[in-house]
C-alpha positions as CSV (number, residue, x, y, z in Angstrom):
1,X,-4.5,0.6,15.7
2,X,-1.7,2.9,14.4
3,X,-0.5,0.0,11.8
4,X,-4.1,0.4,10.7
5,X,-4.2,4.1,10.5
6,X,-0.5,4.3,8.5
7,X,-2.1,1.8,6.1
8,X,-5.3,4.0,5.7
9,X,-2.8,7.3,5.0
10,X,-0.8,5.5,2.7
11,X,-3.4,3.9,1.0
12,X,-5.6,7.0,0.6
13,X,-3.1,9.2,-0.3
14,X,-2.1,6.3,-3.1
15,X,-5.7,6.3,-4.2
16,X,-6.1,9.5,-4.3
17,X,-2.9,10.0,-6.6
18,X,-4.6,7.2,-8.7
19,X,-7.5,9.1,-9.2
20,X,-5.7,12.7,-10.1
21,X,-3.6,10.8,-12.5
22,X,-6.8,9.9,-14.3
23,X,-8.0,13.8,-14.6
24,X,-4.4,14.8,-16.4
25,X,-2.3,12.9,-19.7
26,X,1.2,12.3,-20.4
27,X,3.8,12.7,-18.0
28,X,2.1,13.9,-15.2
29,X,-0.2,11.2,-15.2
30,X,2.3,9.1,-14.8
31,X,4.2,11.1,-12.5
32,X,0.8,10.8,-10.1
33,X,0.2,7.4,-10.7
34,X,4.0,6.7,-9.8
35,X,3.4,8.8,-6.5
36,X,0.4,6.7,-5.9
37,X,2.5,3.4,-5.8
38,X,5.0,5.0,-3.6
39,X,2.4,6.5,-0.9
40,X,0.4,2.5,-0.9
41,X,3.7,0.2,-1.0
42,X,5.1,2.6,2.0
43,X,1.5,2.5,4.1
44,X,1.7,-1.1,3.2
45,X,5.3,-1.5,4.8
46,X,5.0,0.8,7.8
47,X,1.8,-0.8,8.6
48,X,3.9,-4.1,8.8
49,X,6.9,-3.1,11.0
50,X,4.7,-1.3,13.0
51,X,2.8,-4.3,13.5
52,X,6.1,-6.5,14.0
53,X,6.8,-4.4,17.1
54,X,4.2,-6.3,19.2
55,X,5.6,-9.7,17.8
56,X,8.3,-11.6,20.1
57,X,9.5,-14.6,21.6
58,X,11.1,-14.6,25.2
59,X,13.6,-17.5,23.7
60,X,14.4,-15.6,20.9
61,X,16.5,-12.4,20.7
62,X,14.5,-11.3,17.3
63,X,16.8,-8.3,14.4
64,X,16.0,-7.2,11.1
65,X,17.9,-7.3,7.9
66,X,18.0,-3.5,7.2
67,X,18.9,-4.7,3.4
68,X,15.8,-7.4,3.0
69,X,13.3,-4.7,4.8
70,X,14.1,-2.2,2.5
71,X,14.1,-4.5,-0.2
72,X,10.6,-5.7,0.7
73,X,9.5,-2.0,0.1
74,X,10.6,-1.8,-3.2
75,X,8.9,-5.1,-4.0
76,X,5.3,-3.5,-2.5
77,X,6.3,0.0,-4.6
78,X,7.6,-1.9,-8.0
79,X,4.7,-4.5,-7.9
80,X,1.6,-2.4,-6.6
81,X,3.2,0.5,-9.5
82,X,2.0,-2.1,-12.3
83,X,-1.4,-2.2,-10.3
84,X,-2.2,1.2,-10.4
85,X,-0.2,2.2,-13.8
86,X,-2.7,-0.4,-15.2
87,X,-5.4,0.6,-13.9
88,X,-4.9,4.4,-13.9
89,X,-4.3,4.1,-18.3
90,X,-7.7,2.2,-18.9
91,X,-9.7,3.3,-16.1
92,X,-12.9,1.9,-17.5
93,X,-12.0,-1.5,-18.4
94,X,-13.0,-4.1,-16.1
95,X,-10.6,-7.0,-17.0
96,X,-8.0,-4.2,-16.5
97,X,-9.6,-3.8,-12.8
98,X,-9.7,-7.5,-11.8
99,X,-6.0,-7.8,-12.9
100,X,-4.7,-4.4,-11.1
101,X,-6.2,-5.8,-7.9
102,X,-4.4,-8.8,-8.6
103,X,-1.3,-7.3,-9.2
104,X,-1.9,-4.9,-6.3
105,X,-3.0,-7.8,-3.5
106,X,0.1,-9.9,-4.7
107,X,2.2,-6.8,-4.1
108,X,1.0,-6.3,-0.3
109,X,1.3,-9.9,0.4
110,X,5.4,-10.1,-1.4
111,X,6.0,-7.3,1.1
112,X,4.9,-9.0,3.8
113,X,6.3,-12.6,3.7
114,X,9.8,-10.5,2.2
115,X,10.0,-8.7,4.9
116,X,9.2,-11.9,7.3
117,X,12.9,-13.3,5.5
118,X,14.9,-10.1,6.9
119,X,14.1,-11.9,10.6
120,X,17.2,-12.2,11.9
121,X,17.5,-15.0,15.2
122,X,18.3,-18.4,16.2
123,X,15.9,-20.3,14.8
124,X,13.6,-20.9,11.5
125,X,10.0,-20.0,10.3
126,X,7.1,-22.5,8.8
127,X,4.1,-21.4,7.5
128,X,0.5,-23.1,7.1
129,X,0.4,-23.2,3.1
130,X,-3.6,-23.2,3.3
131,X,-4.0,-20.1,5.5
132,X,-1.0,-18.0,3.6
133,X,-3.1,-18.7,0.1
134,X,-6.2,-17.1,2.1
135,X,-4.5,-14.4,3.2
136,X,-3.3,-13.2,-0.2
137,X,-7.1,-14.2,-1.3
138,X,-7.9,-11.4,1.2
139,X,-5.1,-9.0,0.0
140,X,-6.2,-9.4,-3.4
141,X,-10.0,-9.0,-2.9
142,X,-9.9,-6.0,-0.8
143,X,-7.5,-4.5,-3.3
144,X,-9.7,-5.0,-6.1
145,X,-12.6,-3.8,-4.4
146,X,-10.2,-0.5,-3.3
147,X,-9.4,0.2,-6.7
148,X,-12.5,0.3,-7.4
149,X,-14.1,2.3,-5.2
150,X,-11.8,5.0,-5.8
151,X,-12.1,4.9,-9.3
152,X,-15.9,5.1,-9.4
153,X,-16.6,7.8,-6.9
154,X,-13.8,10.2,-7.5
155,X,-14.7,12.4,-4.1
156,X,-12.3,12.9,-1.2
157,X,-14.6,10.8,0.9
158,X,-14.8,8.5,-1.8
159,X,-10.9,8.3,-1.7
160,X,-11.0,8.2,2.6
161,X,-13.6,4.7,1.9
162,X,-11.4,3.6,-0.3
163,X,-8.3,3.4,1.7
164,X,-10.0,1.9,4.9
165,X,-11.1,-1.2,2.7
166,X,-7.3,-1.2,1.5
167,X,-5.9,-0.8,5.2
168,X,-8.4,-3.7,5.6
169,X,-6.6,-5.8,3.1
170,X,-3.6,-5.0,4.7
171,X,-4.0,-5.6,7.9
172,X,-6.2,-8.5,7.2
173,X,-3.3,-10.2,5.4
174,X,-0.9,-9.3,7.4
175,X,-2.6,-10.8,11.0
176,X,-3.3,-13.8,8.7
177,X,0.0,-14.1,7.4
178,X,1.5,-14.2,11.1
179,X,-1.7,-16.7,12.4
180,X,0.2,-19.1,9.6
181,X,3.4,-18.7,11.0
182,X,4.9,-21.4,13.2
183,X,8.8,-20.6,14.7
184,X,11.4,-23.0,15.4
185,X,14.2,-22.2,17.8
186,X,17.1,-23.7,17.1
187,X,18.3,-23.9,20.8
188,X,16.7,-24.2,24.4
189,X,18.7,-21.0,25.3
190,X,15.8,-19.1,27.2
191,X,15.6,-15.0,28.4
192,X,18.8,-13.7,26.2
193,X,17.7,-10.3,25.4
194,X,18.1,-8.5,23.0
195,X,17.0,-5.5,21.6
196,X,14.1,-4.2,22.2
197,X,11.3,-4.1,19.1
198,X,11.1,-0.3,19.3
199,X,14.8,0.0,19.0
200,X,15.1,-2.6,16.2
201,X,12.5,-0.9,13.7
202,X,12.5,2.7,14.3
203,X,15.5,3.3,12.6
204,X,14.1,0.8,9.5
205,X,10.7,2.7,10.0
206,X,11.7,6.3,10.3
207,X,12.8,7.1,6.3
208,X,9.8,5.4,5.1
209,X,7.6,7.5,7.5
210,X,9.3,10.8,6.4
211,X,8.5,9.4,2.6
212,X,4.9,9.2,3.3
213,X,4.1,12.4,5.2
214,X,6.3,14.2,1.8
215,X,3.5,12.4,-0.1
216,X,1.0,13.8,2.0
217,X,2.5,17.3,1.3
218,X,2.6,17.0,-2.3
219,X,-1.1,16.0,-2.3
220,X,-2.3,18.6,0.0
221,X,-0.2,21.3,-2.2
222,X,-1.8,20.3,-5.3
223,X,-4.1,23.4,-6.3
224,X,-6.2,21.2,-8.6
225,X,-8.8,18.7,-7.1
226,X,-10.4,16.0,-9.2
227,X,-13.6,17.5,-8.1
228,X,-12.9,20.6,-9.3
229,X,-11.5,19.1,-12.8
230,X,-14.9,17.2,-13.0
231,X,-16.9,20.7,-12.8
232,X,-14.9,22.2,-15.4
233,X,-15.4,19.1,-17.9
234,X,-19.1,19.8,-17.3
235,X,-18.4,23.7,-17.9
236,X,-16.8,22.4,-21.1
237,X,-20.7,21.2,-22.3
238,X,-19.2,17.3,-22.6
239,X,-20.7,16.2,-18.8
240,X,-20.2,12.8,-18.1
241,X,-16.9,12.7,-20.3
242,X,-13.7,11.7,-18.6
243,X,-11.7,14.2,-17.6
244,X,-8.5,12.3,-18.4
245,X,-9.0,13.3,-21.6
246,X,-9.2,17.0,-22.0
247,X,-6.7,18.3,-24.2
248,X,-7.4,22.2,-23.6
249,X,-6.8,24.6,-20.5
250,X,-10.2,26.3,-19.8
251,X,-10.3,29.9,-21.2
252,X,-12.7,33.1,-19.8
């Protein structure tokens, strides 16, 4: 339940960057779009080491690669970034859409199966090909469909939907991942310890967590809502127009 509910803050702080990048131009909509793909690739990563806590064998004494973890998160910020930069500069194209969530689902599943590589312990991992191809079928749906509903309903509760049907995605593909994973152990060595999960991950866990709730601050500083960017586009006599593209302060 707490993976869940990092991967809903994440994701709906990463939406909601998305959709406040659309209501400004130049750099700071890129600046918020960038913001967005930092707040959804860390809520997709502490959603997975949070997750990895409950996974472990008594055989196996199970350690992280501090270097592969971390790199796994700049794999989900790098890739889900070309998701939401593409969809956040032609908002109302749909091909654009279907290929952001694309983008997007591929980047939550890379994090995942990276970070499954920075397992450290005596033995190997196998994976059922058929069910890792439906869980990034998942991961890419849900995305899609997150992307979407963000961008089409602008509202705070819009943006709270949308990131429990991303935290879906990313849970979903994550449990799926690990249904398709098989492990090996390389000896019959039985009850050696180890460290315990907690221990293991915190330390991986705690700067990404810090990241996030510094996202969260940003966000709740921000003195401009889209909402209130959509009323003053109406105020401007041009309703319905985006408000991306306003190119003058509002004056009286």
């Amino acid at each position: 339940m707490l993976g869940f509910l990092m991967a809903m803050l994440g994701s709906t702080l990463g939406l909601r960057c998305t959709v406040r990048g659309l209501t400004t131009v130049g750099r700071r909509r890129l600046g918020w779009l960038a913001l967005g793909a930092v707040a959804i690739g860390t809520g997709i990563f502490t959603m997975h080491f949070i997750g990895m806590m409950g996974f472990t064998s008594p055989a196996l004494p199970i350690t992280y690669d501090a270097t592969i973890s971390y790199a796994s998160l700049a794999v989900a910020i790098l890739v889900v970034g070309l998701g939401v930069l593409l969809v956040g500069l032609h908002p109302t194209s749909v091909p654009a859409l279907l290929l952001a969530g694309v983008i997007t689902g591929l980047g939550v599943a890379g994090m995942h199966y990276l970070g499954m590589a920075g397992m450290r312990m005596d033995g190997g991992l196998a994976y059922d090909p058929l069910i890792v191809v439906l869980s990034v079928v998942v991961a890419v749906v849900a995305a899609t469909a997150a992307l979407w509903f963000a961008i089409a309903a602008r509202s705070l509760g819009a943006a709270l939907g949308a990131g429990a049907v991303m935290a879906v995605a990313v849970n979903g593909m994550h449990y799926l991942g690990m249904q398709a994973l098989t492990l090996h152990a390389h000896t019959e060595t039985v009850g050696l310890g180890g460290r315990a999960p907690l221990e293991t991950l915190m330390p991986i866990l705690l700067g990404p967590i810090v990241l996030l709730l510094v996202v969260g601050l940003v966000v709740g500083l921000d003195p401009m809502t889209a909402d209130e960017l959509n009323t003053r586009a109406r105020r401007t006599g041009t309703p319905g127009r985006p408000v991306a593209r306003l190119t003058e302060p509002q004056r009286g």
